[in-house]
C-alpha positions as a printed Julia matrix, in Angstrom:
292×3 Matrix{Float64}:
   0.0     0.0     0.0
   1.21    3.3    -1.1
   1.53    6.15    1.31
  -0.64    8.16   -0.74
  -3.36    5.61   -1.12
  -3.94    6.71    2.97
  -6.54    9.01    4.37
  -4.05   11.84    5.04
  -1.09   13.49    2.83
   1.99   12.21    3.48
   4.26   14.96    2.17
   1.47   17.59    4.57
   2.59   15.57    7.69
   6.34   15.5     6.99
   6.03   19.19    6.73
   4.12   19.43   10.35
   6.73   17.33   11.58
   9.39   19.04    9.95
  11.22   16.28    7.78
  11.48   15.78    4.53
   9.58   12.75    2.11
  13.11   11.59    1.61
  14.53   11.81    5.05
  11.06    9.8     5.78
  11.76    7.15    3.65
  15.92    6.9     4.31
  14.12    5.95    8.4
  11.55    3.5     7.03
  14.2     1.6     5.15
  17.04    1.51    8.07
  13.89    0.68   10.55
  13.04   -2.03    8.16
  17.31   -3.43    7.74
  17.68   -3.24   11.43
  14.45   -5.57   11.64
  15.41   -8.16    9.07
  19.08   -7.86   10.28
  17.9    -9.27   13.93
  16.55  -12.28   11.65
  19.81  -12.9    10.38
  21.7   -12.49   14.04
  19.25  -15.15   15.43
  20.29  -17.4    12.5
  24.07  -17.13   13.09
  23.83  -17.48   16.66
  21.79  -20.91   15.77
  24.03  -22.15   13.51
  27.3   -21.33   16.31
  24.61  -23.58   19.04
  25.15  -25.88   16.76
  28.64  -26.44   16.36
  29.3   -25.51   19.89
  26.02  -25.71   22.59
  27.63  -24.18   25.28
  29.24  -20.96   24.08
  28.44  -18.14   26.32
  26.17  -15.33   25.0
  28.98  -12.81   25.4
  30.91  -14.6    22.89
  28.33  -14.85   21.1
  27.98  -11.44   20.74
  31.38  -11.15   20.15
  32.02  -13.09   17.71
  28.71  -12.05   15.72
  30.44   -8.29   16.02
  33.55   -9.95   13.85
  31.12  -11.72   11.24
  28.91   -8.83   10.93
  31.53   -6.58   11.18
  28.82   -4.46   12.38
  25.63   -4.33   14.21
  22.63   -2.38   14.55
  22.37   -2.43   18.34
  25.14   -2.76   21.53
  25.37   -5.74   23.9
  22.84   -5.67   26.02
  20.4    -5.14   23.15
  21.93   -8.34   21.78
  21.4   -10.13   25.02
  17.65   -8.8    25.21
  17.44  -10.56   21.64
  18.85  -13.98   22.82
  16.8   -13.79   25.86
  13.34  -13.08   23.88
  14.25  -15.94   21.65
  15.24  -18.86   23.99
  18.84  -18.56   23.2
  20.27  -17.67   26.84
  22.52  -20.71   28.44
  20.26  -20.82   31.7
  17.19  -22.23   29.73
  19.32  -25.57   29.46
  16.25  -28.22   28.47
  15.3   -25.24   25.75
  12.92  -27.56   23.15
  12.31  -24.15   21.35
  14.07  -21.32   19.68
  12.98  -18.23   17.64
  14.7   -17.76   14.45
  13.19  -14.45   14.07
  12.2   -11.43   15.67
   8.71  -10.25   15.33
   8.8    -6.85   17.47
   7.68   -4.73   14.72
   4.35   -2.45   14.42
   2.97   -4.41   11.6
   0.24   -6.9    11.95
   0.63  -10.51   12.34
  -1.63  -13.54   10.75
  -2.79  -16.57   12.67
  -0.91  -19.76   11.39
  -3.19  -21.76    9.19
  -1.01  -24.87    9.1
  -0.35  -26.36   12.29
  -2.39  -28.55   14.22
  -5.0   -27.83   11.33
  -3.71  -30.88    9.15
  -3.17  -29.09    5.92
  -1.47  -30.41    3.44
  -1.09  -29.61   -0.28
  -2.21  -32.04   -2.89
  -1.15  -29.96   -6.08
   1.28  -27.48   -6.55
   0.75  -23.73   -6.03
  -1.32  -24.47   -3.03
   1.15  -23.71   -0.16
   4.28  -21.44   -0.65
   6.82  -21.44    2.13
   9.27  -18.36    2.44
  12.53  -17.24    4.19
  15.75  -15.43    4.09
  19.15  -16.22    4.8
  22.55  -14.35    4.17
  25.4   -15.59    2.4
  28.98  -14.14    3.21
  31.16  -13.13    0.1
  35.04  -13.11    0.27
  36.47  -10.34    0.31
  38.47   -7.97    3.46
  36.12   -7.37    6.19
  32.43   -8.33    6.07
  30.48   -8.41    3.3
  27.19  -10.64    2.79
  24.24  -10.99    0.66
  20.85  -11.99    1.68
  18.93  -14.71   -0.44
  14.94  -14.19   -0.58
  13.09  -17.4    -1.49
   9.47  -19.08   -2.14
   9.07  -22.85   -2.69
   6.6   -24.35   -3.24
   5.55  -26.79   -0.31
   3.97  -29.51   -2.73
   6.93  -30.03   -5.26
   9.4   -28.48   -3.23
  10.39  -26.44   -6.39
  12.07  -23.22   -5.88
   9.25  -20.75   -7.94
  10.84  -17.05   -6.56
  13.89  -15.63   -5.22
  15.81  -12.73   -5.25
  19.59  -12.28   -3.97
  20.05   -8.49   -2.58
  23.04   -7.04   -0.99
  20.8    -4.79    1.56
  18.05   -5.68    3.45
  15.57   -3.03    2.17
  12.27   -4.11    2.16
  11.5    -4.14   -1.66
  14.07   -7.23   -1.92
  11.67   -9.67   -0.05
   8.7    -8.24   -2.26
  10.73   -8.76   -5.27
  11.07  -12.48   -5.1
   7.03  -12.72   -4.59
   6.39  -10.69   -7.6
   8.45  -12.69   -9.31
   7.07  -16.22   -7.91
   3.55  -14.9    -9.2
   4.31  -13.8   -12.26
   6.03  -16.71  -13.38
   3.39  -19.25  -11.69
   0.76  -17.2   -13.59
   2.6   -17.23  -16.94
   2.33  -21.16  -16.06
  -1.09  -20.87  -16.02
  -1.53  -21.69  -12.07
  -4.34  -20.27  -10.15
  -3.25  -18.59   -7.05
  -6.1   -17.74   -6.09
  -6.86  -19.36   -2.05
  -2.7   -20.53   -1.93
  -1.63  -20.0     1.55
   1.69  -18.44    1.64
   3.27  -19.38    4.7
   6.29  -17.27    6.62
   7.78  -16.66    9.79
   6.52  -13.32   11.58
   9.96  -11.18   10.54
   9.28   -7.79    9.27
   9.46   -8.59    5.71
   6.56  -11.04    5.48
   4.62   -8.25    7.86
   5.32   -5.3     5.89
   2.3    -3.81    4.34
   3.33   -3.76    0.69
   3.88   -7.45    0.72
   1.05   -8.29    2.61
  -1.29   -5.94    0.43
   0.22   -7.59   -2.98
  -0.69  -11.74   -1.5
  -4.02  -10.16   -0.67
  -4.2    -8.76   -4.38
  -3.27  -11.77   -5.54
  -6.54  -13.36   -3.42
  -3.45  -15.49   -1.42
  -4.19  -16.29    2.2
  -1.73  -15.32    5.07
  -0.04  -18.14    7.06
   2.52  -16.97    9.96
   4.5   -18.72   12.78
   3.54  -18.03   16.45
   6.14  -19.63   18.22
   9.15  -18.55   16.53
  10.08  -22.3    16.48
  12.13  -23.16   13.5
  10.07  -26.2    13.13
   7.11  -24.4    12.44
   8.7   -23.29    8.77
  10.89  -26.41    8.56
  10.31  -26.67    5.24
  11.74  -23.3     4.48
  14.31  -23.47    6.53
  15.07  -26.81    4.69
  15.3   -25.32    1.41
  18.21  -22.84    3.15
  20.08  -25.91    4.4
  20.2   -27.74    1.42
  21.27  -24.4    -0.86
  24.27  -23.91    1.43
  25.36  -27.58    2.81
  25.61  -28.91   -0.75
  26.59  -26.17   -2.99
  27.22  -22.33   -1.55
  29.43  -23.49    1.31
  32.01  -25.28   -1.06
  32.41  -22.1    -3.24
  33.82  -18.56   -2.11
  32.02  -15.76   -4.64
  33.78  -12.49   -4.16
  30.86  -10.26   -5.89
  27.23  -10.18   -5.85
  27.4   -10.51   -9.62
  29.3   -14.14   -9.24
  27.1   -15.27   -5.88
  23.9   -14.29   -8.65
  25.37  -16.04  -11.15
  26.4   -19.29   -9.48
  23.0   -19.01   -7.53
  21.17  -19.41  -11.38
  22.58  -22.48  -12.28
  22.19  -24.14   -8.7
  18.62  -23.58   -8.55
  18.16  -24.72  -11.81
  20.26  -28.1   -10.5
  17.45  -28.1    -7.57
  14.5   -27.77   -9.57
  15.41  -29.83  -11.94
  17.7   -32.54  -11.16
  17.81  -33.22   -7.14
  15.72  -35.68   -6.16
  14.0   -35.14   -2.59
  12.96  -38.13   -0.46
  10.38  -36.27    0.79
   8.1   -36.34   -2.72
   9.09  -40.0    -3.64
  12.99  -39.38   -4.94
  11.41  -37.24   -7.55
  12.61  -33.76   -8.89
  10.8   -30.87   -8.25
  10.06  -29.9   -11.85
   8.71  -33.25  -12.6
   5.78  -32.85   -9.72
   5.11  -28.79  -10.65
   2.76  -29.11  -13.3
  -1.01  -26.74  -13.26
  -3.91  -29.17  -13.42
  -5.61  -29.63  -16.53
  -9.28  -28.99  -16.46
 -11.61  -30.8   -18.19
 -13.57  -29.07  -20.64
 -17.75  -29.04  -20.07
């Protein structure tokens, strides 16, 4: 939704308040990195757990400070993240851990998949999103962030969008893109639940507003529990453990260009256990109706 599309004049109030439509939108876009970054610093502290489950949150912080070579918010900021999510070292029988950070003033949607026993019997009924960053090699810290939709039936990859920001219009980007080419296919999106975790980007009006114009239906997370997106998060795992983590890129232009041909490798050549050991282009097919 457009700013102008409101009730009131947006380049009236920035005048009461004495800031300019520019400086207005320069805020919106660091509130909205600063968001999507906390995302990302949830991730990274997950993935250390992993590797070692007893590291102290102050060297956690610490060592995120190296890898990020810079954050958006001091320690005990940091801390107040780790402690929202489940990530502090008391909680030692922790079952659950947020992977993203939902304190943002946009609304939220109820989750329509679990405990409701959904499950999609044809493609472009369920899309599952997420984003994940991808560190480039070069002196100091540099990353890119990798947008993507698959589709939860065929487990094809139908959107993404590789940024090197996290401005909001990145996320948005690989949806447009997912519909347009799913519509060129001649699917019907119309009732598809698109399914997210409750970060910033899948909150933000614009890209709420275009699923909505697209007659999609809003799935979120409530827990924060990695499990509750697994298949998402899946997708991730598989990009980097078997191709992106072998391979240093030291531009955007060769991450983007490597990132083409291994998602065409996914889609169409990597079997998944999960839909019989068959490739995800072989399953994504729109239904042919029967004429009369």
């Amino acid at each position: 939704m457009k700013e102008e599309d409101n009730s009131y004049n947006l380049s009236a109030l920035c005048r009461q308040f004495g800031v300019t439509r520019q400086s207005y939108y320069q805020r919106k876009d660091l509130f909205y990195e600063k968001e999507s970054m906390k995302i990302l610093l949830l991730e990274y502290a997950l993935e250390l757990r992993e590797k070692m489950p007893r590291i102290g949150c102050f060297k956690l912080y610490e060592k995120s400070k190296a890898y990020f070579a810079e954050l958006p918010f001091g320690r005990d900021a940091y801390f107040d993240l780790l402690r929202e999510s489940g990530l502090m070292l008391k909680q030692r029988k922790r079952k659950k851990a947020r992977t993203t950070d939902s304190d943002h003033p946009y609304g939220y949607h109820q989750d329509l998949l679990k405990g409701t026993g959904f499950k999609a019997e044809s493609p472009c009924r369920l899309w599952v999103s997420d984003i994940t960053y991808i560190a480039l090699d070069l002196p100091g810290r540099h990353f890119c962030y990798l947008s993507l939709i698959t589709d939860a039936y065929s487990r094809k990859i139908v959107g993404w969008e590789l940024s090197d920001s996290l401005k909001y219009k990145h996320t948005e980007n690989a949806l447009r893109k997912a519909i347009k080419a799913e519509e060129a296919a001649g699917f019907d999106l119309e009732g598809m639940i698109h399914h997210s975790d409750r970060g910033v980007q899948y909150a933000y009006p614009d890209y709420v507003n275009l699923l909505k114009k697209n007659k999609c239906l809003i799935s979120m997370t409530q827990t924060g529990d990695p499990l509750d997106n697994a298949m998402a998060e899946r997708v991730n795992g598989i990009l980097k453990t078997e191709w992106l983590n072998h391979k240093q890129f030291k531009s955007k232009s060769a991450l983007k260009t490597a990132l083409c041909e291994i998602i065409q490798l996914y889609n169409r050549e990597r079997p998944h256990m999960g839909i019989g050991m068959k490739v995800p282009c072989s399953l994504h097919k729109p239904e042919i109706k029967k004429a009369g």
